[in-house]
N, CA, C and O atoms as a GROMACS GRO file, in nm:
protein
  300
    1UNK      N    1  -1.004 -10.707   7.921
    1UNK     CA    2  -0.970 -10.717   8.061
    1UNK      C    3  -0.834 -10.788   8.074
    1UNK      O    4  -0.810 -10.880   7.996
    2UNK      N    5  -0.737 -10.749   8.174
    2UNK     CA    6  -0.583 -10.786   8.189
    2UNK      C    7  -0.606 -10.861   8.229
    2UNK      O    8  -0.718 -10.857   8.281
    3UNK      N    9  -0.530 -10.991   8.242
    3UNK     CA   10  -0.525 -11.060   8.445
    3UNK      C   11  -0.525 -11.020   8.486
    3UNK      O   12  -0.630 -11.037   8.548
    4UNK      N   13  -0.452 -10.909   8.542
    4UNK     CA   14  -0.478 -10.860   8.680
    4UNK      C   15  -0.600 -10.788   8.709
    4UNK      O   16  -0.661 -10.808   8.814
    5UNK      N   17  -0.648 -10.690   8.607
    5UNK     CA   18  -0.794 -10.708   8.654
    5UNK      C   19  -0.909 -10.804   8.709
    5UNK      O   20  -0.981 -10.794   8.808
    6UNK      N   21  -0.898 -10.925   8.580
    6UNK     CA   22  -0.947 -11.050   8.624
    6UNK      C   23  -0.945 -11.078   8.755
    6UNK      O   24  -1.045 -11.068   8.826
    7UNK      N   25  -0.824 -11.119   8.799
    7UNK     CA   26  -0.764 -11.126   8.884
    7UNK      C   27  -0.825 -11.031   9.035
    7UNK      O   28  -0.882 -11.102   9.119
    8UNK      N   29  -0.817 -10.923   9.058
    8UNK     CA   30  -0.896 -10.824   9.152
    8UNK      C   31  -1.029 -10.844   9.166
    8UNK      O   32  -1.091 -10.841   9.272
    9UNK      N   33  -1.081 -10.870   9.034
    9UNK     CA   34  -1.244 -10.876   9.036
    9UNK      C   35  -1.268 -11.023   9.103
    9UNK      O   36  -1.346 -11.018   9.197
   10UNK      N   37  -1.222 -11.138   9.077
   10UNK     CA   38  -1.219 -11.250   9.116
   10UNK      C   39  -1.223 -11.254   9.296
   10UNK      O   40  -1.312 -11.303   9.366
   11UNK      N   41  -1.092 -11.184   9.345
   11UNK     CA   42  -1.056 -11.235   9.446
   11UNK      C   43  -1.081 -11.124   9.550
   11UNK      O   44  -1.108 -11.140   9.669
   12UNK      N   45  -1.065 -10.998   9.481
   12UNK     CA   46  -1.078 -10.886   9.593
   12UNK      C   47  -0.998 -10.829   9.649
   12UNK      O   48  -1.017 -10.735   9.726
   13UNK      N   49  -0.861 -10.894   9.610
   13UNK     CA   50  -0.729 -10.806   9.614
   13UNK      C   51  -0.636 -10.778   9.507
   13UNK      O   52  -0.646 -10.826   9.394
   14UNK      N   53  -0.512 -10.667   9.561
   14UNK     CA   54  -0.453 -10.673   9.434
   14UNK      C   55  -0.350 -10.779   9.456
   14UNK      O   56  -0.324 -10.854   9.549
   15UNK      N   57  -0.291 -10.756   9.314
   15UNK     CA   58  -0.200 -10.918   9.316
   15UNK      C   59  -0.042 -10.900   9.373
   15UNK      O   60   0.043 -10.987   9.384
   16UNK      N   61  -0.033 -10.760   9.403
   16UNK     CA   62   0.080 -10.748   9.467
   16UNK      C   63   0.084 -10.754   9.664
   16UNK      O   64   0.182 -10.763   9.739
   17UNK      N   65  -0.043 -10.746   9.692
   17UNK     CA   66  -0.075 -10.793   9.812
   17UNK      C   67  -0.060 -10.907   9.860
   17UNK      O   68   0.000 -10.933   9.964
   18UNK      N   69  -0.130 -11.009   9.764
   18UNK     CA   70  -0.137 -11.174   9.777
   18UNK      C   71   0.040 -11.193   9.748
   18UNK      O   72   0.084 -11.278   9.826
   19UNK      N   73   0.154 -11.134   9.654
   19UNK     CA   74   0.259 -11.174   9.672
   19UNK      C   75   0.349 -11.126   9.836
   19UNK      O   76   0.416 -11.206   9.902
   20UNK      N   77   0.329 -10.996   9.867
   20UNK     CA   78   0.360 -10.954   9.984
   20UNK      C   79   0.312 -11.085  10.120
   20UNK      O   80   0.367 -11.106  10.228
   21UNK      N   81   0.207 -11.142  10.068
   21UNK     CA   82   0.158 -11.203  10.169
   21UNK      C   83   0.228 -11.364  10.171
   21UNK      O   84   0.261 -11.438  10.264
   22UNK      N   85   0.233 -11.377  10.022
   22UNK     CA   86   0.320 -11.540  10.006
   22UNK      C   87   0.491 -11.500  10.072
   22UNK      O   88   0.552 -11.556  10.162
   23UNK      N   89   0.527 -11.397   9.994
   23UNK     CA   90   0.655 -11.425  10.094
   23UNK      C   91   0.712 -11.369  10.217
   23UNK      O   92   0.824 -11.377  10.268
   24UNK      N   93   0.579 -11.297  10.257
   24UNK     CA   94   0.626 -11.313  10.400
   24UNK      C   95   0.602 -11.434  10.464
   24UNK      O   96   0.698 -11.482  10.525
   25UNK      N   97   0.487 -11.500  10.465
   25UNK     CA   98   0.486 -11.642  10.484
   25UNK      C   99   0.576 -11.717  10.462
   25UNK      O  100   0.621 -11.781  10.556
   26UNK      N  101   0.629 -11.732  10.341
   26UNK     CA  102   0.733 -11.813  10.317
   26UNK      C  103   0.902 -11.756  10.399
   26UNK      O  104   0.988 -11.832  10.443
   27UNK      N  105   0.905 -11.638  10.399
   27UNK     CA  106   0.992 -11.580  10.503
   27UNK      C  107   0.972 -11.647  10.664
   27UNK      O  108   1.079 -11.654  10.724
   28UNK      N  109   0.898 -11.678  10.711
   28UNK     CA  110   0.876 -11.684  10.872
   28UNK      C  111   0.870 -11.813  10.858
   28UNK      O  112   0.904 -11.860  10.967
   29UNK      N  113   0.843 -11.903  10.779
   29UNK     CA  114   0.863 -12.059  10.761
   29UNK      C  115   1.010 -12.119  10.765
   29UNK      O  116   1.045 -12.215  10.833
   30UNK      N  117   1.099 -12.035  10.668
   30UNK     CA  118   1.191 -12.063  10.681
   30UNK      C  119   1.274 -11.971  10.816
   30UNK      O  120   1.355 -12.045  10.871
   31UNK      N  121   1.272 -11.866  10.862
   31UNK     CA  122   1.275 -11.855  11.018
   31UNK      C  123   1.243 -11.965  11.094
   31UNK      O  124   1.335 -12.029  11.145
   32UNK      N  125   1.154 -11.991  11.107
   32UNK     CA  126   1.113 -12.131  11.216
   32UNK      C  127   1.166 -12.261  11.197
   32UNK      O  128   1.153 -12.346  11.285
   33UNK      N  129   1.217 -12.282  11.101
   33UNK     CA  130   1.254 -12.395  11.033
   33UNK      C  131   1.424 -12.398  11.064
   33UNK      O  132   1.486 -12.504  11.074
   34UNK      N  133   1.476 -12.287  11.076
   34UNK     CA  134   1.634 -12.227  11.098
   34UNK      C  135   1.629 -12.257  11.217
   34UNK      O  136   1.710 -12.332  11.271
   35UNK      N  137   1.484 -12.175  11.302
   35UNK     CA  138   1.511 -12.179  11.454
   35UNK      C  139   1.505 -12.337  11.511
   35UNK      O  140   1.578 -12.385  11.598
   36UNK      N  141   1.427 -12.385  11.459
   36UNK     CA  142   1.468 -12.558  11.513
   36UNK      C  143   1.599 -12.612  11.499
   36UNK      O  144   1.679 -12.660  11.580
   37UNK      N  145   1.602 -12.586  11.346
   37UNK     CA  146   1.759 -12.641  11.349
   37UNK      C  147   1.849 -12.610  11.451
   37UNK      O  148   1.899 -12.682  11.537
   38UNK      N  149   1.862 -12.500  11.429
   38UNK     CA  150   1.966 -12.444  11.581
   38UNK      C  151   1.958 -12.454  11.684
   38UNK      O  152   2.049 -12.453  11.768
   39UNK      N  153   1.821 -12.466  11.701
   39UNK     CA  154   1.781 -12.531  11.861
   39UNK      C  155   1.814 -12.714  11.883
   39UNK      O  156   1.834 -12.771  11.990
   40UNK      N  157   1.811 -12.755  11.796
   40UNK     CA  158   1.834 -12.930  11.759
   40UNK      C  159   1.930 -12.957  11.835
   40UNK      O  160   1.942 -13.025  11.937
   41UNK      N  161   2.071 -12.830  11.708
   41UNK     CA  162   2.188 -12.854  11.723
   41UNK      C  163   2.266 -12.833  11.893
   41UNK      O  164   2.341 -12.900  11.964
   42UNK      N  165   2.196 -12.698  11.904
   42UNK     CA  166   2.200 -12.685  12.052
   42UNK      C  167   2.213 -12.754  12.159
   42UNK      O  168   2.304 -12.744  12.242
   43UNK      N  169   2.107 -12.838  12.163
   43UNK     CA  170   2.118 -12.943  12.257
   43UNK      C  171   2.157 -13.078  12.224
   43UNK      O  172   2.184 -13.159  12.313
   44UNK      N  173   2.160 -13.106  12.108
   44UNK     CA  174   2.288 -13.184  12.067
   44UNK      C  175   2.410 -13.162  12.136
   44UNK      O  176   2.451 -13.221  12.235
   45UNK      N  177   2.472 -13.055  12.060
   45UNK     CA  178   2.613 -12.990  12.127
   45UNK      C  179   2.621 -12.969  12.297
   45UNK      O  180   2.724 -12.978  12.363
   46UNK      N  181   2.481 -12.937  12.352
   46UNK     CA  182   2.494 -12.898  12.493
   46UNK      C  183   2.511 -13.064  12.581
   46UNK      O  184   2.583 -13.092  12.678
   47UNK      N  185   2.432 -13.138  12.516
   47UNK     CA  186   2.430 -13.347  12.590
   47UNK      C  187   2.589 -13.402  12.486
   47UNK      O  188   2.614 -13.517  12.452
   48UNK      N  189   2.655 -13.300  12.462
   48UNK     CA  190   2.800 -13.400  12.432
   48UNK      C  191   2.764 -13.512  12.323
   48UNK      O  192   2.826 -13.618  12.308
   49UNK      N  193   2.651 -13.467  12.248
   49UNK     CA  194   2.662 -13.558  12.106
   49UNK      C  195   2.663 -13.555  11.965
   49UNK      O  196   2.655 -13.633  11.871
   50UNK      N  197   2.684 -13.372  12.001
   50UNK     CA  198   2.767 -13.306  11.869
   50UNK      C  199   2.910 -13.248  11.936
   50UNK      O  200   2.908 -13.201  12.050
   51UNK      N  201   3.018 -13.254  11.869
   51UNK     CA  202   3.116 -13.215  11.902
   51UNK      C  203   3.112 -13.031  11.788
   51UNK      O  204   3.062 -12.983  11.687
   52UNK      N  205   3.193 -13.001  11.887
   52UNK     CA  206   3.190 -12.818  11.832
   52UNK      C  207   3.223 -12.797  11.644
   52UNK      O  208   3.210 -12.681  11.607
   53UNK      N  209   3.248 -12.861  11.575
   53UNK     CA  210   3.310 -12.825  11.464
   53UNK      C  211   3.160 -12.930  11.431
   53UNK      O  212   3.183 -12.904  11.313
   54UNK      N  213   3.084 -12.984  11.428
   54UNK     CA  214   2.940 -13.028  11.372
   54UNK      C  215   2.842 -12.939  11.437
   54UNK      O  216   2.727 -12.929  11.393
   55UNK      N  217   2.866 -12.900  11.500
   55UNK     CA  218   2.762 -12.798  11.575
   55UNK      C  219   2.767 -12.630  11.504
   55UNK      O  220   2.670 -12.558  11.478
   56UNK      N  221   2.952 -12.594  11.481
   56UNK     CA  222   2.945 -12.514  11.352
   56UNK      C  223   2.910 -12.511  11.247
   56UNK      O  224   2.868 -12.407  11.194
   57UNK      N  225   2.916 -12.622  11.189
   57UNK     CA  226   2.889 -12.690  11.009
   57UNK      C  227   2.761 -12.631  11.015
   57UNK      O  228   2.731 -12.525  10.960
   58UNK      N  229   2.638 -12.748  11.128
   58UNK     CA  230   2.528 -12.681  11.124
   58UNK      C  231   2.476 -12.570  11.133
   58UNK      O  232   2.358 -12.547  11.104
   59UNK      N  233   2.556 -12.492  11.173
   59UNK     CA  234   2.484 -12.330  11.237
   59UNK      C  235   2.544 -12.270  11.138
   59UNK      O  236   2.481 -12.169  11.106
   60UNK      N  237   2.667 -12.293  11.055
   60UNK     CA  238   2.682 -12.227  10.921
   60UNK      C  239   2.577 -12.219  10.794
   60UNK      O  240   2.546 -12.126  10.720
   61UNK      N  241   2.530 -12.382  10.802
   61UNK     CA  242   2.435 -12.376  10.680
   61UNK      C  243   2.285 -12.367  10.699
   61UNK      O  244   2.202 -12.369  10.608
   62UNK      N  245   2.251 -12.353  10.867
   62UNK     CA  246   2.103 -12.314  10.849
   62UNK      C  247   2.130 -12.140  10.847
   62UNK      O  248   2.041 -12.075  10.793
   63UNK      N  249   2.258 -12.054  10.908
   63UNK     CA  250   2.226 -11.951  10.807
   63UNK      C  251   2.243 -11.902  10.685
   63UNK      O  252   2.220 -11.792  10.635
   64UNK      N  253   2.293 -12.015  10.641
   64UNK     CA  254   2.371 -12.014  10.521
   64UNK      C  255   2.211 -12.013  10.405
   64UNK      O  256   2.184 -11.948  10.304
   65UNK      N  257   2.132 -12.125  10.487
   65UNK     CA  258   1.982 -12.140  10.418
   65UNK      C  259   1.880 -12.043  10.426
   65UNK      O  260   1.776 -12.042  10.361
   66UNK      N  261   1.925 -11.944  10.527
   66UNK     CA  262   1.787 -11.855  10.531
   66UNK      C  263   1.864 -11.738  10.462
   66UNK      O  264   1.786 -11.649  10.428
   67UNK      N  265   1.975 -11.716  10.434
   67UNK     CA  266   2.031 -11.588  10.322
   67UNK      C  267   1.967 -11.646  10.206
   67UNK      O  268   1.867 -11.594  10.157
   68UNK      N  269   2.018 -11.747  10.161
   68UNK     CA  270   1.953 -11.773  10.045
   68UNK      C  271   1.806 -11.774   9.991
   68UNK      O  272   1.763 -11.722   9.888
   69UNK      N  273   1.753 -11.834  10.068
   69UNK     CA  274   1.601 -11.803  10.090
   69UNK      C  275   1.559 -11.733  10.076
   69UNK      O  276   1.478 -11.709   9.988
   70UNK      N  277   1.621 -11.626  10.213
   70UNK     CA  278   1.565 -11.445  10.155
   70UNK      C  279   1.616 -11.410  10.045
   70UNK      O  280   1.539 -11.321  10.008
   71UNK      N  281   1.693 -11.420   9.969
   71UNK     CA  282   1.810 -11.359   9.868
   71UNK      C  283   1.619 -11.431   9.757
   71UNK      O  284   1.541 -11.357   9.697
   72UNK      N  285   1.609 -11.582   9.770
   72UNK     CA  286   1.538 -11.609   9.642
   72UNK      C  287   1.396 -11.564   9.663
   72UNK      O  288   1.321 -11.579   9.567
   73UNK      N  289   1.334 -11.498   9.802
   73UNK     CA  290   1.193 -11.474   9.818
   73UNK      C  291   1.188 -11.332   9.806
   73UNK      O  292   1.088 -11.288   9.749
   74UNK      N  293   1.282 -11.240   9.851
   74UNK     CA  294   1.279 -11.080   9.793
   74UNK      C  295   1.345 -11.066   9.721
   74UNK      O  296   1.379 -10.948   9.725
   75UNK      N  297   1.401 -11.126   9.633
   75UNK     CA  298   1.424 -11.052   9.469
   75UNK      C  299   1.365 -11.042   9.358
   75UNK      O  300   1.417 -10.979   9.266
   0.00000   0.00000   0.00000
């Protein structure tokens, strides 16, 4: 018996399901996690206590974090 048989008989799915299922999860985590940030920064920047070039920085690297993310959860 393979693992992955093991594996099916054990749990009741296949094991490419349970991965489809981890990274979409892990996909929409880091979505939500982007969307705060940007929302943070937002009203930071909107109450005058981020100035525009920190309000870019940030909005560069939370998408800067979810390319990567996706780049390391679908490849």
């Amino acid at each position: 018996m393979t693992p992955e048989d093991a594996f099916k008989s054990g749990s009741g799915f296949e094991s490419g399901d349970v991965w489809a299922l981890i990274v979409g999860v892990g996909c929409v985590v880091v979505l939500i996690i982007a969307a705060w940030v940007l929302t943070s920064c937002y009203r930071g920047w909107a109450k005058n206590n981020l100035d525009g070039d920190e309000a870019l920085h940030t909005a560069i690297k939370a998408i800067l974090i979810i390319v990567v993310m996706f780049w390391i959860l679908l490849s």
